[in-house]
Backbone as CSV, one residue per row, in Angstrom:
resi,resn,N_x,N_y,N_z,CA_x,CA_y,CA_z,C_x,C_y,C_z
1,UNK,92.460,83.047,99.336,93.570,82.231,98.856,94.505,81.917,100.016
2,UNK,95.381,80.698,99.986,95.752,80.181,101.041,97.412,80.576,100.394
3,UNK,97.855,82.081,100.854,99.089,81.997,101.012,100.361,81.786,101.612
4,UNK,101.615,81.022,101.151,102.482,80.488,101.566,103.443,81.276,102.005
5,UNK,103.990,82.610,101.222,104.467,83.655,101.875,104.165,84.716,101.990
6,UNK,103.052,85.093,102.011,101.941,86.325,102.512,101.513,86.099,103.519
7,UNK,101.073,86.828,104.582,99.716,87.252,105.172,99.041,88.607,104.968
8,UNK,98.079,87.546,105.055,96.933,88.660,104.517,95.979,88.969,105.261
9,UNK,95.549,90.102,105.904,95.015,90.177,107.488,93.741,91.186,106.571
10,UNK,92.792,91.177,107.202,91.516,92.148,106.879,91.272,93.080,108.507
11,UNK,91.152,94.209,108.888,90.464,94.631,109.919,89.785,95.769,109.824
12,UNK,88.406,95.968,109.826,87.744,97.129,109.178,87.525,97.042,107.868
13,UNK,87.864,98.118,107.852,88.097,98.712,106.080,89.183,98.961,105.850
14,UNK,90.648,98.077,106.673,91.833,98.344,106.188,92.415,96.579,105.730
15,UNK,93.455,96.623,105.343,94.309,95.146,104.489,95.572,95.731,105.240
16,UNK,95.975,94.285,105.504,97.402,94.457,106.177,97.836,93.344,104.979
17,UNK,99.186,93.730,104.356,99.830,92.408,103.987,101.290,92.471,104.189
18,UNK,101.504,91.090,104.867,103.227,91.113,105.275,103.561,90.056,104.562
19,UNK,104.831,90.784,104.264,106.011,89.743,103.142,106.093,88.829,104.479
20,UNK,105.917,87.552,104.447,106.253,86.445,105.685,107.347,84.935,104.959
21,UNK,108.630,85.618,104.712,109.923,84.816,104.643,110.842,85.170,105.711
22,UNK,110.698,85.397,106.754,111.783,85.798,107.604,113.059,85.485,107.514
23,UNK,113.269,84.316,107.356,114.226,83.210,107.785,115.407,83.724,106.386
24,UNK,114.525,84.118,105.442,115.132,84.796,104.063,115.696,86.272,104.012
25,UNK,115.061,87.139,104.944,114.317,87.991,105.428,113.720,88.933,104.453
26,UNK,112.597,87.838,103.959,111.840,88.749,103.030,112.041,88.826,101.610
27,UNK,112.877,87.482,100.898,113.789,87.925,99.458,112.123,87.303,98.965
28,UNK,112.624,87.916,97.743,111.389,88.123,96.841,112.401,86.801,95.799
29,UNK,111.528,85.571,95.798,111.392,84.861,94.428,110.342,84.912,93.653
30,UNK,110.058,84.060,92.587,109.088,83.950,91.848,107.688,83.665,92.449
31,UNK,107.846,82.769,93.554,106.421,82.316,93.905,106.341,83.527,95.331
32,UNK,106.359,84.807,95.246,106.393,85.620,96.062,105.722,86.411,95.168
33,UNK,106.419,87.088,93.867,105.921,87.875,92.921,104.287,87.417,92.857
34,UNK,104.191,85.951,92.134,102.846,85.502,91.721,101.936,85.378,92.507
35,UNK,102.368,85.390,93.950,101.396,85.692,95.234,101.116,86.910,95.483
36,UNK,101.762,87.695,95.025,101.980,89.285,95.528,100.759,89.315,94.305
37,UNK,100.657,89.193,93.251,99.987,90.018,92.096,98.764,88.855,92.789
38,UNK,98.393,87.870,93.005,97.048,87.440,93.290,95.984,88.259,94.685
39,UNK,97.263,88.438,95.229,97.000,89.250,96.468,96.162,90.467,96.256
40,UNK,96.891,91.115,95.396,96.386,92.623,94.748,94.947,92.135,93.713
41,UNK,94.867,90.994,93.660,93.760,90.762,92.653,92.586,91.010,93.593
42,UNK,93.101,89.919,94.758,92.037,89.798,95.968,91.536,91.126,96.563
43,UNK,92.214,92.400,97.020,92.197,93.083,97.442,91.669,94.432,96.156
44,UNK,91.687,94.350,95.545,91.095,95.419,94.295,90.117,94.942,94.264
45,UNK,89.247,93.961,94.458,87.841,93.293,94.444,87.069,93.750,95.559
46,UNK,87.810,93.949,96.534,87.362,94.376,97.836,87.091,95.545,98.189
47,UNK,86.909,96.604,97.034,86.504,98.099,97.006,85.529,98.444,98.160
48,UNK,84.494,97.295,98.203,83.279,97.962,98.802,83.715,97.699,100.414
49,UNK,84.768,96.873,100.857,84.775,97.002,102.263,86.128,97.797,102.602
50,UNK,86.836,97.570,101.580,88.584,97.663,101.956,88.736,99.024,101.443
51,UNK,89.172,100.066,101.978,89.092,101.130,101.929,91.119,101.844,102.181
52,UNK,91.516,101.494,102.692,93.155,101.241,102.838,94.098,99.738,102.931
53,UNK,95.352,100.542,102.441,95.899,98.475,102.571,97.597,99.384,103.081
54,UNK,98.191,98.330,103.723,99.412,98.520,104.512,100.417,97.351,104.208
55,UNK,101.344,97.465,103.837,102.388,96.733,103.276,103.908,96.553,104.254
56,UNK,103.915,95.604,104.866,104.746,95.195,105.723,106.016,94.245,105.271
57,UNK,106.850,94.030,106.205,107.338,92.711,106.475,107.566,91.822,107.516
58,UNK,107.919,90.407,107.786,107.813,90.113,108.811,109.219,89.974,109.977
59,UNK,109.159,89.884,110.657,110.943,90.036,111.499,111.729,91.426,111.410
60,UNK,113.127,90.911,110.940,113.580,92.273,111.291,114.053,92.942,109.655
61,UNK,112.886,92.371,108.788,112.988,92.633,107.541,112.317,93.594,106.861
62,UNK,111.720,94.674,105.795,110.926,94.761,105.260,111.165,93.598,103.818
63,UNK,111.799,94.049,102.887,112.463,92.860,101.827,113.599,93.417,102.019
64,UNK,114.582,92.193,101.631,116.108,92.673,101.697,116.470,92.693,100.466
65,UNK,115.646,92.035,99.481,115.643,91.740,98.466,115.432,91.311,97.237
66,UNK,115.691,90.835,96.174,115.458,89.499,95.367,116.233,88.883,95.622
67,UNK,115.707,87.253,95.943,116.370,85.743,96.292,117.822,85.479,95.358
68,UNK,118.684,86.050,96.066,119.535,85.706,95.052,120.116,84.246,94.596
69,UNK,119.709,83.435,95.665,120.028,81.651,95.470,118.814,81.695,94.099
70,UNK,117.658,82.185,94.191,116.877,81.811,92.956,117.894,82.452,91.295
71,UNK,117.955,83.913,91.623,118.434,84.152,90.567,119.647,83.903,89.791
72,UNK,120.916,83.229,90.413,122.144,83.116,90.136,122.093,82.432,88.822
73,UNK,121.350,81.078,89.055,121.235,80.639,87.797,120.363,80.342,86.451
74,UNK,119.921,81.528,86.685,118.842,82.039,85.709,119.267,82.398,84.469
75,UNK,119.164,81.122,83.433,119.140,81.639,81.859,118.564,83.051,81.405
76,UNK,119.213,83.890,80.717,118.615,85.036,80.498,117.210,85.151,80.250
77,UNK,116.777,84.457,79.118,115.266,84.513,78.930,114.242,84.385,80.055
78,UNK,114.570,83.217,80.916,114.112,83.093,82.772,114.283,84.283,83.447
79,UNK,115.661,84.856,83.480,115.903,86.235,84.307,114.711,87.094,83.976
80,UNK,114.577,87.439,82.350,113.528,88.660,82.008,112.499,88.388,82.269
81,UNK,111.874,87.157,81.884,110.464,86.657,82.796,110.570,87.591,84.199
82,UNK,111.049,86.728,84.794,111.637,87.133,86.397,110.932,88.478,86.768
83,UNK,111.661,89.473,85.575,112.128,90.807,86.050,110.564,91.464,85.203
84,UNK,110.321,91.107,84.277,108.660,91.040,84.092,107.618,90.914,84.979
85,UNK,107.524,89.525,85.486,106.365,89.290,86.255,106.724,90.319,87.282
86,UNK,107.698,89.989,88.009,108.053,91.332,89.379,107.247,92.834,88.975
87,UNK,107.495,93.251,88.003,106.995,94.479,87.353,105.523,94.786,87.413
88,UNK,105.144,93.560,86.848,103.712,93.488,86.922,103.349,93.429,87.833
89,UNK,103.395,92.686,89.491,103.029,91.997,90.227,102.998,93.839,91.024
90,UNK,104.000,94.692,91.118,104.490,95.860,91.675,103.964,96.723,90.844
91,UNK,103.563,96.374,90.104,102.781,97.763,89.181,101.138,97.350,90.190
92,UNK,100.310,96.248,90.197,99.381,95.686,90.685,99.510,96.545,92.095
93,UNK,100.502,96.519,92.816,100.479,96.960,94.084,100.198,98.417,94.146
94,UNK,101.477,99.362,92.938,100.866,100.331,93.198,99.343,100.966,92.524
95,UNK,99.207,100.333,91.576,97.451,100.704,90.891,96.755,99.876,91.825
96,UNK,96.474,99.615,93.151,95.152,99.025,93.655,94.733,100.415,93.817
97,UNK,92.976,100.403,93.548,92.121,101.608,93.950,92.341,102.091,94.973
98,UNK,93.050,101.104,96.060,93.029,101.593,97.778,94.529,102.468,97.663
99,UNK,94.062,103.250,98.954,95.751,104.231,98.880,96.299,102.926,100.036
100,UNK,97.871,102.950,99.282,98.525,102.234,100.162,99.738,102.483,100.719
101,UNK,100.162,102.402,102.184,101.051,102.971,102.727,102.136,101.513,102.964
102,UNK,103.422,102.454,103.205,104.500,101.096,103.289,104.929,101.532,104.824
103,UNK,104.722,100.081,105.851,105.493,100.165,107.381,106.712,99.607,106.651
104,UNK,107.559,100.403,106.317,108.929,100.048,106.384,109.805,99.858,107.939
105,UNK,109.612,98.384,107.901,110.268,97.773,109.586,111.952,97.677,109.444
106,UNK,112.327,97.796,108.125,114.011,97.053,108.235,114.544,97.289,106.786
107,UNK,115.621,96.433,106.644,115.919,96.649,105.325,114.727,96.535,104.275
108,UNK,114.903,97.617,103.188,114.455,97.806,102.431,115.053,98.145,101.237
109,UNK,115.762,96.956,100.428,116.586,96.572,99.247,116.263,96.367,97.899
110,UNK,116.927,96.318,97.025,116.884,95.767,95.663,115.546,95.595,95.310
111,UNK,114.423,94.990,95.166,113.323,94.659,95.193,112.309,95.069,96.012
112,UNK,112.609,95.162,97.528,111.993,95.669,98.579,111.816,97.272,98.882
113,UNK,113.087,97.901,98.248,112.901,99.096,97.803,111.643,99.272,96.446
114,UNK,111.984,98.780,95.873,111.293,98.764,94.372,109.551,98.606,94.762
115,UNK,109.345,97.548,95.871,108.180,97.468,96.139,107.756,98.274,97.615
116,UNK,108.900,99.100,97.974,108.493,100.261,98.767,107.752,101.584,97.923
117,UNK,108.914,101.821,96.661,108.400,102.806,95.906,106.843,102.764,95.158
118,UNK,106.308,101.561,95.310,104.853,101.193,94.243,104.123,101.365,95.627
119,UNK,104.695,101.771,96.904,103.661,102.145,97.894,102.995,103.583,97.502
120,UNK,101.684,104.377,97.979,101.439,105.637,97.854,102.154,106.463,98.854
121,UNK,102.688,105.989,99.762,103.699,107.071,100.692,104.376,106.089,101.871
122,UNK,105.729,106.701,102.461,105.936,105.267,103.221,106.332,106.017,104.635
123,UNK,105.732,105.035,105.392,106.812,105.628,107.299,107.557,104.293,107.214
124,UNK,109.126,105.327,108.079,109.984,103.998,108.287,110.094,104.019,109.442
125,UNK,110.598,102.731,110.045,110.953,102.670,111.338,112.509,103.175,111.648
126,UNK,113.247,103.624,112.529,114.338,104.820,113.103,115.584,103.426,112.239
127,UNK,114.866,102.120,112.464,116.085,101.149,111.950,116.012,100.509,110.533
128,UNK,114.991,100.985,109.881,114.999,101.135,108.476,116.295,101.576,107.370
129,UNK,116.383,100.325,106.240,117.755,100.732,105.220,117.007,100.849,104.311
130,UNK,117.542,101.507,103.193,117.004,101.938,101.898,118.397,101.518,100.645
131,UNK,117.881,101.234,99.901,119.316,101.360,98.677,118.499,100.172,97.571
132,UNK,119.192,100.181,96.614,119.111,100.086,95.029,120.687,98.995,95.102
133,UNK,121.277,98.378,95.614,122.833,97.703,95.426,122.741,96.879,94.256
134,UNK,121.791,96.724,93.484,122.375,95.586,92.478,123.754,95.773,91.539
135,UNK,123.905,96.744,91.104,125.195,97.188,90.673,126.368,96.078,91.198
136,UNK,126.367,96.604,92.462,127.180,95.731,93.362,127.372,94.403,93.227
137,UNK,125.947,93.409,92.213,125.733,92.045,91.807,125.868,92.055,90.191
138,UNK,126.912,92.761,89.595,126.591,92.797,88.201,125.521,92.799,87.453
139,UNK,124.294,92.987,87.940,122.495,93.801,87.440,122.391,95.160,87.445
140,UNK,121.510,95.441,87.380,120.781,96.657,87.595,119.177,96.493,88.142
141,UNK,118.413,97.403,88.201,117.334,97.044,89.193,116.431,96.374,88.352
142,UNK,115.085,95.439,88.704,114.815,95.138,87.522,113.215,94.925,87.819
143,UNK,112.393,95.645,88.664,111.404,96.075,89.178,110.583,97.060,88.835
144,UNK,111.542,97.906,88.022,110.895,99.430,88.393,111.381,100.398,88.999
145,UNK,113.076,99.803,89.821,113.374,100.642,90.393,113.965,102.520,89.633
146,UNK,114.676,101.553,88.785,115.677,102.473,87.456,114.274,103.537,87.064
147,UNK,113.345,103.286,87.179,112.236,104.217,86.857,111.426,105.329,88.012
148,UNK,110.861,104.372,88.937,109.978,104.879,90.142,111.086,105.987,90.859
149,UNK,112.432,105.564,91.158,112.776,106.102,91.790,113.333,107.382,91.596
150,UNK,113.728,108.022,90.232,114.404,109.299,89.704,112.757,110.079,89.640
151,UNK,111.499,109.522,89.499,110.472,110.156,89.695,110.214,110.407,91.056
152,UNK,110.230,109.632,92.182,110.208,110.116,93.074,110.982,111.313,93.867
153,UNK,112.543,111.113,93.792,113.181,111.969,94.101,113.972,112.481,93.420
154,UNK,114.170,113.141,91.952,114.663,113.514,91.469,116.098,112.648,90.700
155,UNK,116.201,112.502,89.503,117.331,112.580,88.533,118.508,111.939,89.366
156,UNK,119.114,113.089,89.881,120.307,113.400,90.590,120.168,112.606,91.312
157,UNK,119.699,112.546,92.797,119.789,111.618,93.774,119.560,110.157,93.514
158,UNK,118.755,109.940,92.360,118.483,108.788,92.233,119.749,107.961,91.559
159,UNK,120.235,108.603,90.807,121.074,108.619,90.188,123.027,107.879,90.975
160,UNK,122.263,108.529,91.977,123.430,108.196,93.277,123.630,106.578,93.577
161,UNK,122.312,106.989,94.083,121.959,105.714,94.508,121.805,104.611,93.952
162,UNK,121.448,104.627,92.538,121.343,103.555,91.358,123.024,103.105,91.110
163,UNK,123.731,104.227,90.596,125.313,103.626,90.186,126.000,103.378,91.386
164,UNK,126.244,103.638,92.566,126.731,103.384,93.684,126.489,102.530,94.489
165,UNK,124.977,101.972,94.470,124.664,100.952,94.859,124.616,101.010,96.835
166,UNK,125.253,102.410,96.621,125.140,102.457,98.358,123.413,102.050,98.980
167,UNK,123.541,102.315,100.724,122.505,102.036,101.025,122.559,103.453,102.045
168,UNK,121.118,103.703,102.616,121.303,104.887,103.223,120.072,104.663,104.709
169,UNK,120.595,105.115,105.649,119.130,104.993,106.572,118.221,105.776,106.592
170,UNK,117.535,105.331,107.282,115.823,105.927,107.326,115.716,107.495,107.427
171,UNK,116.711,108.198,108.266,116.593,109.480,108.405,117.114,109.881,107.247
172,UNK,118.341,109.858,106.490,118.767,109.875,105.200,117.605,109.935,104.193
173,UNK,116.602,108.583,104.465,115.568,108.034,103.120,114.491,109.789,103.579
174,UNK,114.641,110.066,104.397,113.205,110.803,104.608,113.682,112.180,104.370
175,UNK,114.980,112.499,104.481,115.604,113.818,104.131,115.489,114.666,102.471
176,UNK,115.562,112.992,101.762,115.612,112.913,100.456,114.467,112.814,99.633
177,UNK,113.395,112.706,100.542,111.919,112.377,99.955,111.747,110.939,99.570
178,UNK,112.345,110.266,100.125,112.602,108.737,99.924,110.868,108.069,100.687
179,UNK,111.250,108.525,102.395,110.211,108.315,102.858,109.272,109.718,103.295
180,UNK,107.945,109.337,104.070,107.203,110.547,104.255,107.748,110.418,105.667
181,UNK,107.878,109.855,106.762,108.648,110.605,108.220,109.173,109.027,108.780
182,UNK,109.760,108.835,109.797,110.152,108.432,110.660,109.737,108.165,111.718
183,UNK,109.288,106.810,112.653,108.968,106.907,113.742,109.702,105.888,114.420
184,UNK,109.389,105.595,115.971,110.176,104.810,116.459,109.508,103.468,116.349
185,UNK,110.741,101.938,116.329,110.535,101.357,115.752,109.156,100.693,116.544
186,UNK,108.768,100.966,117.576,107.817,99.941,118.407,106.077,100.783,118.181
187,UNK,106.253,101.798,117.390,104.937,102.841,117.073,105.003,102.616,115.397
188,UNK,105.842,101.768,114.633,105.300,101.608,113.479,104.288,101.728,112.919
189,UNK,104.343,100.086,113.227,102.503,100.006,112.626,101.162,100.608,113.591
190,UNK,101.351,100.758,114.753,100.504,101.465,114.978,99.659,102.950,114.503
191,UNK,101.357,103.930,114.494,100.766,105.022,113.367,100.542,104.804,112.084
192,UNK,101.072,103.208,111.063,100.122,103.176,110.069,98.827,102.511,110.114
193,UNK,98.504,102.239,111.097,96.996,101.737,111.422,96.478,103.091,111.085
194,UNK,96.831,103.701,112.431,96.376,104.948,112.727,95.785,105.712,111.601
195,UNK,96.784,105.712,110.775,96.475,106.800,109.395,95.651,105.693,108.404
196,UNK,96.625,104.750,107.917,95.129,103.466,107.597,93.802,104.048,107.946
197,UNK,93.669,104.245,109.207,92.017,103.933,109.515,91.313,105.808,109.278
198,UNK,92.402,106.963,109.252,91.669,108.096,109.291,91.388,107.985,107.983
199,UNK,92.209,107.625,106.792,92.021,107.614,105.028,90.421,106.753,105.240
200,UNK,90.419,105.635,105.639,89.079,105.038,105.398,88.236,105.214,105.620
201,UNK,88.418,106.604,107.010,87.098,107.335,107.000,87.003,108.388,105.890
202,UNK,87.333,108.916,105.238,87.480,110.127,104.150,86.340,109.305,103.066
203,UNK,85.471,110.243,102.268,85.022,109.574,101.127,85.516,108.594,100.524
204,UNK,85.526,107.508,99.884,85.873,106.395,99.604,85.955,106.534,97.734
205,UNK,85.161,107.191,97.151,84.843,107.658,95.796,85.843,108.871,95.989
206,UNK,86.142,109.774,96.463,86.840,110.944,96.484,88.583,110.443,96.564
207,UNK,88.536,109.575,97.780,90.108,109.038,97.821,90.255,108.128,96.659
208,UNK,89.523,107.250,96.118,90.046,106.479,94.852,90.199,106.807,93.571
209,UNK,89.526,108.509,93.113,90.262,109.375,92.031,90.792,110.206,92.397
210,UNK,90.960,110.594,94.006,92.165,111.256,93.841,93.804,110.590,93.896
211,UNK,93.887,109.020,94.088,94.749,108.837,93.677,94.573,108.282,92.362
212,UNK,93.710,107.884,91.715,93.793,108.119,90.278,94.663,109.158,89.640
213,UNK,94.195,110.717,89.942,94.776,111.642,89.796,95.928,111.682,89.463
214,UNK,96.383,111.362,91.279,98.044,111.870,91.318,99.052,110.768,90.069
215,UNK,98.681,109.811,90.316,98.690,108.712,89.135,99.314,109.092,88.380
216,UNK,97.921,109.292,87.275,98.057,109.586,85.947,98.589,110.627,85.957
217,UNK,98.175,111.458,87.001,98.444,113.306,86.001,100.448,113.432,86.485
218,UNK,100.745,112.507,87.189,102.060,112.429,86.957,102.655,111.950,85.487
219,UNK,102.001,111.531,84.757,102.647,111.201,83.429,102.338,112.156,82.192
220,UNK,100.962,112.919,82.863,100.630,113.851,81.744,101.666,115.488,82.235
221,UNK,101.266,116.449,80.871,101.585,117.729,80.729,100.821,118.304,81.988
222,UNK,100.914,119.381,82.708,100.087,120.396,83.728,98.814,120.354,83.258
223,UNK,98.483,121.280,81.655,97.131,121.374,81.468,96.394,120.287,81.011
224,UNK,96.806,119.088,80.679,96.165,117.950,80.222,95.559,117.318,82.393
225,UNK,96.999,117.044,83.191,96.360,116.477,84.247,95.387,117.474,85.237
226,UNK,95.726,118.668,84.781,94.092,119.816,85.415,92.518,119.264,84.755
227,UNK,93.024,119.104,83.473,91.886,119.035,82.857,91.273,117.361,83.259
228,UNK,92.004,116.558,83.744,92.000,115.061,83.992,91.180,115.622,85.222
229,UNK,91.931,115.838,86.330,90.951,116.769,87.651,89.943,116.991,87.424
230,UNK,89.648,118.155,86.235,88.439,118.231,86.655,87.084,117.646,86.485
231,UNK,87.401,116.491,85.395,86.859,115.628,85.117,86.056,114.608,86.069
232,UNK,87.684,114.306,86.916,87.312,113.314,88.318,86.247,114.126,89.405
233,UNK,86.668,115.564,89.410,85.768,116.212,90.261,84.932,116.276,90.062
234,UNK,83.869,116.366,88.980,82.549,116.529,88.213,82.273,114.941,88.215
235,UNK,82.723,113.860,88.267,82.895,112.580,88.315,82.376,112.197,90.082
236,UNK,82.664,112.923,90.920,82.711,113.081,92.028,81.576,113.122,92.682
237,UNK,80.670,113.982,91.704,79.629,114.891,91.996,78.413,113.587,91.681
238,UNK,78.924,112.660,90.949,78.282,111.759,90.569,77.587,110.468,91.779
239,UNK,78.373,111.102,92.932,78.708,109.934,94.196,77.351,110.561,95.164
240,UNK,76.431,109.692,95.942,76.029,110.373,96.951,76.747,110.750,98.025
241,UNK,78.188,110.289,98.081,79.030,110.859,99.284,79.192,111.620,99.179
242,UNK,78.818,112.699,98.025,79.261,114.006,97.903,78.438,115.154,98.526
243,UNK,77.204,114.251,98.149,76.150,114.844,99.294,76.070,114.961,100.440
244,UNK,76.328,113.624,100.671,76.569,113.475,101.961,77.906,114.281,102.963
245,UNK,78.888,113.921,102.323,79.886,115.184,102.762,79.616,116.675,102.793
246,UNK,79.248,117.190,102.155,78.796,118.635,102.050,77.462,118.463,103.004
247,UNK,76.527,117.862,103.079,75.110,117.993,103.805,76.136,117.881,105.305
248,UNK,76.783,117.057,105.934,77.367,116.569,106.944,78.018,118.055,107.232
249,UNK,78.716,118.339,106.625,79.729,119.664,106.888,79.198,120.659,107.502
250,UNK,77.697,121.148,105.965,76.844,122.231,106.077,76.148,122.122,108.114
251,UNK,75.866,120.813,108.655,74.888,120.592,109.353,75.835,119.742,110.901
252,UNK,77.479,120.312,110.658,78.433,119.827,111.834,77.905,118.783,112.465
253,UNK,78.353,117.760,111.495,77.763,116.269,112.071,79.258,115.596,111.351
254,UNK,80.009,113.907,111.821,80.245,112.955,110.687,79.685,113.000,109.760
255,UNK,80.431,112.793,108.161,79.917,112.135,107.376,79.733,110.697,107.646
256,UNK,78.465,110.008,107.281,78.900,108.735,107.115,78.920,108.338,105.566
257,UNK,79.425,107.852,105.274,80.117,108.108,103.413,80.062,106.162,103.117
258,UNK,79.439,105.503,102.031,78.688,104.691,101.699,79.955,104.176,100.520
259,UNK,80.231,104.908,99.799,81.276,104.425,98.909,80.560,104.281,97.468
């Protein structure tokens, strides 16, 4: 698909995709959302080559936001659309089979947060912002944030950050479990290549229920998501990579793992 504010890069068995509005830096309108969820269509199809995906932005942005020139004058019924499709489009991102990491390059706002959190884990760069401000615009978040984020880091903190609308930096985001670490800003994407490319060597059947797993069994009781486990693991057994991993191990060689 020929997108207008995406890129969409393939290398290996990894997906790069960068929010590419700079000039905006990165606000999320409607025809961003509906690219974003086609994107994820494209890339969930791509099981058998695409093995990790990396979520960027372009300039000195990650998203700053949602477009607020789009939303100002949005009839309510339009707004909830809006705040719908976004949902969907960010739910798509975080359910692709592939584990996906967020290069958080810059601000990371209202929306851009929201579609940081539907990442599977994020590195920021040392000049990375984090925050939830809609408050601050008479809204509230309308993504997913009011949700993803009291699961990620707890109730309380989230809690902060939702009514206050403050914003916090990168060392802040990573203190809080916001992000997984910090690097400097010119080794970004390189260490998420980096890790990109070690996940895509790992079983390919093994990494796509085990984030199944973490998934679901975040919504279930303890003994219901054990019992989900062990399901996937016996599910597992079903893969010749499993063979292959264990034969490889037993016989100190690479796996080479087929998917």
């Amino acid at each position: 698909m020929d997108y207008q504010n995406l890129i969409v890069e393939y290398s290996g068995a990894v997906a790069t995709i960068t929010f590419n509005r700079p000039k905006a830096l990165n606000a999320i309108n409607r025809d961003v959302v509906d690219e974003l969820a086609a994107c994820c269509a494209e890339i969930a199809a791509k099981t058998a080559e695409i093995r990790a995906v990396i979520v960027t932005g372009a300039g000195k942005a990650f998203i700053a936001g949602a477009d607020i020139a789009y939303m100002r004058d949005l009839a309510p019924l339009a707004a909830r659309d809006f705040a719908l499709a976004g949902q969907k489009a960010i739910a798509a991102l975080e359910n692709l089979p592939q584990p996906v990491i967020g290069a958080i390059n810059g601000f990371a706002l209202g929306g851009g947060c929201e579609t940081a959190l539907a990442c599977d884990f994020r590195i920021a760069s040392e000049t990375a912002k984090f925050g939830q401000p809609e408050v601050n615009l008479g809204i509230l978040p309308g993504f997913g944030g009011s949700q993803r984020l009291p699961r990620l880091i707890g109730k309380g903190l989230a809690a902060e950050l939702l009514f206050t609308g403050n914003i916090i930096d990168a060392q802040e985001a990573c203190r809080i479990g916001l992000v997984n670490r910090v690097v400097a800003a010119d080794q970004l994407m390189a260490e998420c290549k980096k890790l990109a490319e070690h996940i895509a060597s790992r079983g390919p059947v093994a990494v796509r229920l085990c984030k199944e797993a973490v998934n679901k069994g975040l919504e279930m009781g303890l003994e219901e998501g054990c019992y989900f486990e062990a399901d996937s693991f016996g599910l597992c057994c079903t893969s010749p990579d499993q063979k292959e991993g264990m034969s490889a191990f037993l016989e100190k060689r690479p796996a080479k793992f087929v998917g």
